[in-house]
N, CA, C and O of each residue as an XYZ file, in Angstrom:
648
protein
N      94.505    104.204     79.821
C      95.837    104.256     80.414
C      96.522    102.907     80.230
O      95.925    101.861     80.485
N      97.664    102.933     79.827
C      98.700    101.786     79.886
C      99.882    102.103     80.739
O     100.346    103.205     81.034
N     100.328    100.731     81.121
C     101.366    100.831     82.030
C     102.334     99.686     81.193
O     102.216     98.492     80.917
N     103.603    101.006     80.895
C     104.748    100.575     80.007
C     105.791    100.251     80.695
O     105.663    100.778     81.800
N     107.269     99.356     80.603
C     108.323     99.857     80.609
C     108.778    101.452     80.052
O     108.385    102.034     79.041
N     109.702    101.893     81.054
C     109.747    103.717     80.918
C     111.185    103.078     79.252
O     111.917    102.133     78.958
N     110.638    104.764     78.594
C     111.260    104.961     77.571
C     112.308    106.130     78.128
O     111.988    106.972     78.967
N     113.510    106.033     77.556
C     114.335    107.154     77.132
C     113.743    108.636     76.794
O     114.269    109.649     77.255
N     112.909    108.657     76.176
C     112.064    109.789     75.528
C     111.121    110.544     76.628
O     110.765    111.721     76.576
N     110.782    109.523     77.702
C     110.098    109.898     79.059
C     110.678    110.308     79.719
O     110.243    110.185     80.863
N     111.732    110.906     79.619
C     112.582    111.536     80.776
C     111.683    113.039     81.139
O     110.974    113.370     82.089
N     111.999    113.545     80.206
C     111.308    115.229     80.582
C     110.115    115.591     81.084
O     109.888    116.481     81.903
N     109.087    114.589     80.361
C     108.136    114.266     81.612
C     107.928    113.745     82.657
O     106.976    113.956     83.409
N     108.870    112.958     82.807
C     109.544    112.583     84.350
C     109.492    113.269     85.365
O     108.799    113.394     86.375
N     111.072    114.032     84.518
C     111.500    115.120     85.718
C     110.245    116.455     85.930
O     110.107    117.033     87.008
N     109.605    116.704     84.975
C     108.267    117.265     85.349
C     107.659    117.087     86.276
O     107.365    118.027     87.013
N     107.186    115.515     86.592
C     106.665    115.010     87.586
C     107.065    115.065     88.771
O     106.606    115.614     89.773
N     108.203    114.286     88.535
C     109.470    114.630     89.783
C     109.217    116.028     90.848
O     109.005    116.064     92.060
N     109.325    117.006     89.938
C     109.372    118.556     90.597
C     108.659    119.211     91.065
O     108.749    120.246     91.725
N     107.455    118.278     90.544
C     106.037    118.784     91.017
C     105.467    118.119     92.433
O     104.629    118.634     93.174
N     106.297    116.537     92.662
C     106.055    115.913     93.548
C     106.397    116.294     94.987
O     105.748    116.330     96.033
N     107.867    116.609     94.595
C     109.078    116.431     95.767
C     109.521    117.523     95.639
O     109.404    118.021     94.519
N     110.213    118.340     96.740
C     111.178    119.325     97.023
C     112.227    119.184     96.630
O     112.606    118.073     96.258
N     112.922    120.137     96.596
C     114.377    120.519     95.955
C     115.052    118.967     96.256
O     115.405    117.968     95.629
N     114.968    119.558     97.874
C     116.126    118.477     98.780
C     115.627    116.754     98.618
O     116.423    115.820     98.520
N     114.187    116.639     98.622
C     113.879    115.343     98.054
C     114.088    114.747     96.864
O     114.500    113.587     96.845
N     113.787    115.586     95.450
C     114.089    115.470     94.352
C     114.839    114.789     93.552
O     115.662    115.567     93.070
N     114.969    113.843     93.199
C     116.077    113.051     92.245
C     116.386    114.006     90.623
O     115.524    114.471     89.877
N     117.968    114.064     90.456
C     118.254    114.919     89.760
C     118.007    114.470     88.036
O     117.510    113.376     87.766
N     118.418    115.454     86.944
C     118.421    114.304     85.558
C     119.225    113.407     85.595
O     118.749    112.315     85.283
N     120.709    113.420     85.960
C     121.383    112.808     85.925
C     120.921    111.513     86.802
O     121.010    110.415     86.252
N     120.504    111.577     87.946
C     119.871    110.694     88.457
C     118.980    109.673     87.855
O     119.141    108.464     87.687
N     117.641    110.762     87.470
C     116.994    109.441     86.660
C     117.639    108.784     85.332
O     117.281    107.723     84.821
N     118.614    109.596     84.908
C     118.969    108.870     83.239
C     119.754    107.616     83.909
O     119.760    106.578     83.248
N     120.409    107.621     85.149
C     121.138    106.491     85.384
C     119.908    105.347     85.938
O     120.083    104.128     85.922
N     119.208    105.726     86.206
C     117.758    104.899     86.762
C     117.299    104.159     85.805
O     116.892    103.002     85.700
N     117.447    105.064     85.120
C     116.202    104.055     83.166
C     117.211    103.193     82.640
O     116.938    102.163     82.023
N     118.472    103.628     82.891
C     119.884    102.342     82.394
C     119.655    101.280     83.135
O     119.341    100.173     82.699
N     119.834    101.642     84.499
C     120.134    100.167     85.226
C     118.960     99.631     85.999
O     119.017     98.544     86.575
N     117.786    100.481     86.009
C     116.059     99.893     86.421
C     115.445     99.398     85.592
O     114.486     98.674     85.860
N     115.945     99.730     84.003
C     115.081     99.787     83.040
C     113.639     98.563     83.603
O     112.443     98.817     83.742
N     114.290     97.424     83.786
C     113.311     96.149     83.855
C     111.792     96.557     85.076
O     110.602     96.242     85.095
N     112.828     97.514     86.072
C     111.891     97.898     86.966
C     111.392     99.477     87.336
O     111.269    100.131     88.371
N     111.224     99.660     86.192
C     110.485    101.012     86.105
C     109.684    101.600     85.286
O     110.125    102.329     84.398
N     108.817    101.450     85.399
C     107.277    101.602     84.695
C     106.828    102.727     84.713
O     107.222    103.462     85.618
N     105.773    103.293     83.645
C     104.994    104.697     83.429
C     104.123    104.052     83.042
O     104.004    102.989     82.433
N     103.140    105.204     83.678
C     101.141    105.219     83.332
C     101.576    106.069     82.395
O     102.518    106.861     82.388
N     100.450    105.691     81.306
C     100.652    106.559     80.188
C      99.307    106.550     79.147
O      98.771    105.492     78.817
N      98.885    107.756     78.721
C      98.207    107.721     77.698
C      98.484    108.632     76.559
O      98.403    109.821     76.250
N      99.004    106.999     75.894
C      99.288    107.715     74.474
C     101.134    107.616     75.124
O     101.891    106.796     75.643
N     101.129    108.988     74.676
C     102.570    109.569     74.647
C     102.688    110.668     75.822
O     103.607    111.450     76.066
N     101.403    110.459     76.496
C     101.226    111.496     78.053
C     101.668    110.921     79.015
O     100.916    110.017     79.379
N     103.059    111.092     79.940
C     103.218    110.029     80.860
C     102.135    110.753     82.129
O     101.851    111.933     82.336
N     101.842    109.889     82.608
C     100.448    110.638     84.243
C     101.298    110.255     85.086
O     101.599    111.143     85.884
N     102.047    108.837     85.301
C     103.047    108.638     86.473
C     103.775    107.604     86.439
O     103.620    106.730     85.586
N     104.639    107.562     87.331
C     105.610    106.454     87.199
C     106.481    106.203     88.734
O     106.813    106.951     89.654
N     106.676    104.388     88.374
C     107.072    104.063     89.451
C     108.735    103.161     89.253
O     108.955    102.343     88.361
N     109.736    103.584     90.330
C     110.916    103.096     89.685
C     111.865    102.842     91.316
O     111.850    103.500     92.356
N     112.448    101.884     91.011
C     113.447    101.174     92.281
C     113.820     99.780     92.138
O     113.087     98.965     91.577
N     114.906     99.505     92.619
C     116.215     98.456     92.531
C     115.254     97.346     93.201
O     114.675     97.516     94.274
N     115.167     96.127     92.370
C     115.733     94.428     93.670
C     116.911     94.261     94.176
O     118.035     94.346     93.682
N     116.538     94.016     95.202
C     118.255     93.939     96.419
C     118.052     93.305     97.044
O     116.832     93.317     97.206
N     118.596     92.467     97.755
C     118.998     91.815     99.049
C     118.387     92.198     99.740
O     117.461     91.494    100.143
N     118.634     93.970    100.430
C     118.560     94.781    101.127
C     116.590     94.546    101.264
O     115.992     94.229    100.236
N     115.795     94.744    102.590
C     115.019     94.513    102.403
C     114.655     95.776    102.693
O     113.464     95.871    102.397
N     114.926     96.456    102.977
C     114.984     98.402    103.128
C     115.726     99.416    102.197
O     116.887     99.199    101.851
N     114.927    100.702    101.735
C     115.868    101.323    100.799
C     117.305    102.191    101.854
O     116.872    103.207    102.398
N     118.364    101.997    102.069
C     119.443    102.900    101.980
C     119.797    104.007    101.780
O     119.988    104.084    100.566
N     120.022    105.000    102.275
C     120.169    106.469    101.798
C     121.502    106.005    101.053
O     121.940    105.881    102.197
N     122.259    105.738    100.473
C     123.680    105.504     99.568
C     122.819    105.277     98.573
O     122.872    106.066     97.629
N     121.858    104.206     98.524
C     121.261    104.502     97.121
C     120.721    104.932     96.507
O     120.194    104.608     95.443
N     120.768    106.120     97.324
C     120.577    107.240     96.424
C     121.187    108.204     95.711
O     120.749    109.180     95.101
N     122.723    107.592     95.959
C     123.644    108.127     95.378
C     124.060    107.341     94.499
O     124.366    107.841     93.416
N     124.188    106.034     94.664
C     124.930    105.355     93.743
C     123.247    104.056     92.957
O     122.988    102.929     93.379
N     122.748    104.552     92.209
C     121.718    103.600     91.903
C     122.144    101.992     91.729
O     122.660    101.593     90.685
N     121.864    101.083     92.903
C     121.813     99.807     92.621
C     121.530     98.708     91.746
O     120.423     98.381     92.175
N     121.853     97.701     90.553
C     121.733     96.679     89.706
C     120.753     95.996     90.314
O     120.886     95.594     91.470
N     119.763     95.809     89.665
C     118.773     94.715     89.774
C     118.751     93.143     89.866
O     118.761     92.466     88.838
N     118.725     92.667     90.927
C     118.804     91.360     90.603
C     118.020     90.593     89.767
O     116.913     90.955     89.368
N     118.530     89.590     89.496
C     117.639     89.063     88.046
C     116.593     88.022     88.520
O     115.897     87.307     87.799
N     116.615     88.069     89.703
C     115.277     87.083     90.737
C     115.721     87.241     92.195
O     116.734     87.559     92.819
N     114.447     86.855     92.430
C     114.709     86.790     94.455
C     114.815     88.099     94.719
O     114.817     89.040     93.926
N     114.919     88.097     96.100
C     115.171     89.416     96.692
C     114.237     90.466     97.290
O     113.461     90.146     98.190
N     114.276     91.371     96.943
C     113.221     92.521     97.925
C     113.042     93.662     96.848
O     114.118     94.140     96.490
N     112.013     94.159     96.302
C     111.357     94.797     95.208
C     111.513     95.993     96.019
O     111.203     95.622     97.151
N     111.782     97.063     96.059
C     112.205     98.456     96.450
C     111.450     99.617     95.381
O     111.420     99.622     94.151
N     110.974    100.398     96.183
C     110.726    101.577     95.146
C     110.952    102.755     95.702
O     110.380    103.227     96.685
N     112.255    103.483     94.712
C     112.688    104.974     95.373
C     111.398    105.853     95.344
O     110.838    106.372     96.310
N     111.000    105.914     93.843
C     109.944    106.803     93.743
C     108.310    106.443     92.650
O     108.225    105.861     91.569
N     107.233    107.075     93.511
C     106.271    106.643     93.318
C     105.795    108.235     92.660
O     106.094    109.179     93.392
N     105.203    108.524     91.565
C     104.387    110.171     91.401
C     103.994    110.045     90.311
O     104.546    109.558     89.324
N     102.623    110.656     90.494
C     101.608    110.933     89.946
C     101.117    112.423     89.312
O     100.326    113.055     90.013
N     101.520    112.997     88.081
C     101.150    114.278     87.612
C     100.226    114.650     88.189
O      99.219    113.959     88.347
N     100.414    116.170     88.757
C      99.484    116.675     89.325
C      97.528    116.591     89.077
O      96.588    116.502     89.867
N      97.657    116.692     87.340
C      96.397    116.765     86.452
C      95.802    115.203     86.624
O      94.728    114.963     86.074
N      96.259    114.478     87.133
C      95.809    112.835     87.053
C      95.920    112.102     88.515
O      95.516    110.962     88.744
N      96.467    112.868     89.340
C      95.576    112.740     90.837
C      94.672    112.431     91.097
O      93.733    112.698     90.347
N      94.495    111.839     92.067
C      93.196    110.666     92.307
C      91.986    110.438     91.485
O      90.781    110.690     91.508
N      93.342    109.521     90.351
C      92.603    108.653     89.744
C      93.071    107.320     89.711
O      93.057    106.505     88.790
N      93.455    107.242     90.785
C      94.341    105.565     91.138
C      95.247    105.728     90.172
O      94.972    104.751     89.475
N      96.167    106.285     89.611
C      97.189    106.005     89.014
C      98.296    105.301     89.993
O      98.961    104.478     89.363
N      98.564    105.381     90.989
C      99.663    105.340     91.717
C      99.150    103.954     92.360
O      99.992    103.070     92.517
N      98.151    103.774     92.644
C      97.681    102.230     92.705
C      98.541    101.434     91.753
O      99.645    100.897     91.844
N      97.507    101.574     90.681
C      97.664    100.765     89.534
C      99.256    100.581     89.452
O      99.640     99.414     89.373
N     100.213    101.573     89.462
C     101.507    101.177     89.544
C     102.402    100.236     90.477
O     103.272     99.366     90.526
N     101.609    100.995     91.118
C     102.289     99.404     92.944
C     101.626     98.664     92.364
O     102.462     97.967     91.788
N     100.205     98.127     91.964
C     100.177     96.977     91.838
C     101.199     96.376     90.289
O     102.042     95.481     90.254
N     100.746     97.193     89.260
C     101.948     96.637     88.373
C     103.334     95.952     88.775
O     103.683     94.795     88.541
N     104.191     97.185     89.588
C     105.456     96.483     90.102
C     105.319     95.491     90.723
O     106.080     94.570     90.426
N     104.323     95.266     91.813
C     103.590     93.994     93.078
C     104.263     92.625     91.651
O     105.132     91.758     91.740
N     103.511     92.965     90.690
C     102.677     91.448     90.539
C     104.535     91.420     89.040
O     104.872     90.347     88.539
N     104.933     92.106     88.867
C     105.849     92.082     88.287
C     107.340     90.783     89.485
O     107.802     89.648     89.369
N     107.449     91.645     90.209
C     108.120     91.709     91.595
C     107.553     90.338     92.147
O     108.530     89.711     92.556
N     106.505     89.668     92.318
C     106.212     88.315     92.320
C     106.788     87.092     91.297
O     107.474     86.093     91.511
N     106.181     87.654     90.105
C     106.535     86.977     88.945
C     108.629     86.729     88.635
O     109.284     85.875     88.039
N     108.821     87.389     89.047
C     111.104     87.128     89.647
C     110.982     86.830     90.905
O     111.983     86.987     91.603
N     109.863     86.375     91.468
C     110.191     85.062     92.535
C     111.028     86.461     94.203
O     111.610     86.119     95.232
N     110.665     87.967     93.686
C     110.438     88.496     94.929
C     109.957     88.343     96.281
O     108.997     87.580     96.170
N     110.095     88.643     97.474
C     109.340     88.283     98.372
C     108.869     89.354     99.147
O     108.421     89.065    100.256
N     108.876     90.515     98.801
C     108.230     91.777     99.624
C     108.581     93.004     98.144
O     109.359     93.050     97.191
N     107.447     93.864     98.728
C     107.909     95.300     97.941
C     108.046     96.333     99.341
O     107.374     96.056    100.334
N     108.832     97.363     99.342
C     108.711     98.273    100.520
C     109.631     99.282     99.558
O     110.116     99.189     98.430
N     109.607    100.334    100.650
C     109.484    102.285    100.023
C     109.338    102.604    101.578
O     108.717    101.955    102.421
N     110.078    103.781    101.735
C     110.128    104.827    102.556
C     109.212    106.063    102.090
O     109.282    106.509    100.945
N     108.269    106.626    103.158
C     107.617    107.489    102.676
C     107.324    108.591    103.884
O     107.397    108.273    105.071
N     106.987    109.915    103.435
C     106.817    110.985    104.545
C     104.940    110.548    105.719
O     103.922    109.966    105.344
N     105.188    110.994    106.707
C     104.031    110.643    107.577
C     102.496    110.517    106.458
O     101.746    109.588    106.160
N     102.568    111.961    106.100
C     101.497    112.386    105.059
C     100.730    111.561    104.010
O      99.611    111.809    103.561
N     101.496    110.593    103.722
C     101.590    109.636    102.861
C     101.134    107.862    103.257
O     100.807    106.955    102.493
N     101.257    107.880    104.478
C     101.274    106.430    105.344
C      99.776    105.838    104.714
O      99.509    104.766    104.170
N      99.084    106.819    104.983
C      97.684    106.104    105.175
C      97.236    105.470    103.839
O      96.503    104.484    103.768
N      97.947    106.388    102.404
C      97.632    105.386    100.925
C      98.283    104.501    101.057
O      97.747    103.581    100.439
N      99.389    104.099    101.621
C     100.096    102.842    101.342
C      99.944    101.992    101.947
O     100.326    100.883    101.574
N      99.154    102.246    103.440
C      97.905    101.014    104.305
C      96.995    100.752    103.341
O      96.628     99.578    103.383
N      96.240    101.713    102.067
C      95.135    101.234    101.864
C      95.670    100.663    100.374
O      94.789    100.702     99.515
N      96.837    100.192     99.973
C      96.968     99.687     99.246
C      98.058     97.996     99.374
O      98.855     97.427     98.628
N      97.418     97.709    100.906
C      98.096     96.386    101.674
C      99.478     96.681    102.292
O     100.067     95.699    102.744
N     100.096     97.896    102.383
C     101.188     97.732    102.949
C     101.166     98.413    104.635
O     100.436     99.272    105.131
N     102.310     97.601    105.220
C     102.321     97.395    106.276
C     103.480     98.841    107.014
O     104.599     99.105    106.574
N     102.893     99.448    108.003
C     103.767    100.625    108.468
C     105.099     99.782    109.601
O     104.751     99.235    110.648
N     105.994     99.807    109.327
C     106.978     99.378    110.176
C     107.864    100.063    110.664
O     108.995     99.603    110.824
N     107.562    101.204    110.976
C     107.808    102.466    111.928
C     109.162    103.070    110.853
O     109.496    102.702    109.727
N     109.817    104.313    111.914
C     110.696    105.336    111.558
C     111.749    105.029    110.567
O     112.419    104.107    111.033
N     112.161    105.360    109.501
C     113.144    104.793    108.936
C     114.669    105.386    109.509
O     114.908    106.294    110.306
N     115.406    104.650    108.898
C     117.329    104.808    109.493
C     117.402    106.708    108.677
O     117.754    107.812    109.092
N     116.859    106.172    107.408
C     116.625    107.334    106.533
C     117.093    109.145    107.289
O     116.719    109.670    108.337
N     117.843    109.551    106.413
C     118.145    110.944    106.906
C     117.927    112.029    105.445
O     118.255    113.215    105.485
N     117.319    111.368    104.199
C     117.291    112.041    102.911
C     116.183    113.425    103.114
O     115.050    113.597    103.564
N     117.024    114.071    102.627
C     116.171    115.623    102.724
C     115.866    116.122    104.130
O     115.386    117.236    104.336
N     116.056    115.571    104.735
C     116.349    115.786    106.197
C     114.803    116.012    106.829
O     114.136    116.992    107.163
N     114.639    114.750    106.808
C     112.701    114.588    106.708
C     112.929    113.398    107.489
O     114.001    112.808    107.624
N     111.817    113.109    107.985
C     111.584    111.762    108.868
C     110.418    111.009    107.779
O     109.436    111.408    107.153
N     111.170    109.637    107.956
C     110.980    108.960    106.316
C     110.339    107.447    107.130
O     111.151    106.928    107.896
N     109.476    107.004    107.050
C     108.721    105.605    107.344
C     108.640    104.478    106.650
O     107.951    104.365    105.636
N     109.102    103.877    106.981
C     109.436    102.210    105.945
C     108.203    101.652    105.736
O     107.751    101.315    106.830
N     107.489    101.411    104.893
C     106.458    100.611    104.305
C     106.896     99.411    103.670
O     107.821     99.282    102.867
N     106.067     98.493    104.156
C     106.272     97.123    103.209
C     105.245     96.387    103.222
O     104.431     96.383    104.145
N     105.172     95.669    102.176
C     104.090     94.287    101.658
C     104.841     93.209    101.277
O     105.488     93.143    100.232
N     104.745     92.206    102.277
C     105.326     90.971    102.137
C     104.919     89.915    101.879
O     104.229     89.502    102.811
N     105.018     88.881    100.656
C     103.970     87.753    100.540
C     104.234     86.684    100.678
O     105.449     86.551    100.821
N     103.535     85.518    100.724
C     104.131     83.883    100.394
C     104.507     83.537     98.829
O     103.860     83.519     97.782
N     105.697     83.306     99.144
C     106.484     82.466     98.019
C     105.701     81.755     97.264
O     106.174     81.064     96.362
């Protein structure tokens, strides 16, 4: 497995992934991700073997040290250092499930997201979900503002020294 910058050509296996992950109402659309790979490009990565994407991880540096439900409408510009490493979405093809793929990607972005002089990564995630993202150092910091898909959404973060 390698972990690439996402290609143009990875879209369809994307949204594959995507659909398999998340519900309708959770779901990020094509149009969505094609505007994601434009303006994330730097921060959005795929596990991949070969020309098989298994998963991928993608979200804005911002200011913002929490993701926003607006940005999920309007995908945010990356800052070019500093800031707060964000990830809308984290998924893993069904067929390549626990095999740490989704690790390996937080840590990719982690140590990416360090290296531009970041100072935290955090993601909103459903209850169900809390306990991988404790066991991969991040910290539960209760209920999010979050109203997307009309789900109760939990702010996760990992924050480091400069």
């Amino acid at each position: 497995m390698q972990i690439t910058p996402v290609k143009v050509t990875d879209l369809p296996q994307i949204m594959t992934i995507e659909r398999a992950g998340f519900s309708d109402a959770e779901a990020g659309s094509q149009a969505t991700y094609q505007e994601r790979i434009q303006k994330l490009e730097s921060t959005f990565l795929v596990a991949r073997d070969d020309d098989v994407v298994l998963g991928f991880i993608v979200g804005p540096a911002t200011t913002e040290r929490y993701i926003e439900d607006e940005m999920f409408a309007t995908t945010p510009t990356n800052l070019a250092h500093g800031g707060h490493q964000l990830v809308f979405t984290l998924a893993v093809a069904p067929a390549a499930r626990h095999q740490h793929v989704g690790s390996q990607l937080l840590a990719a972005l982690e140590a990416d997201a360090r290296a531009k002089g970041r100072t935290s990564l955090s993601l909103t995630c459903l209850k169900r979900l809390v306990p991988f993202y404790e066991q991969n150092g991040f910290t539960n910091q209760g209920v999010a503002a979050s109203s997307h898909a009309d789900e109760t959404w939990y702010n996760l973060e990992k924050v480091w020294d400069k």
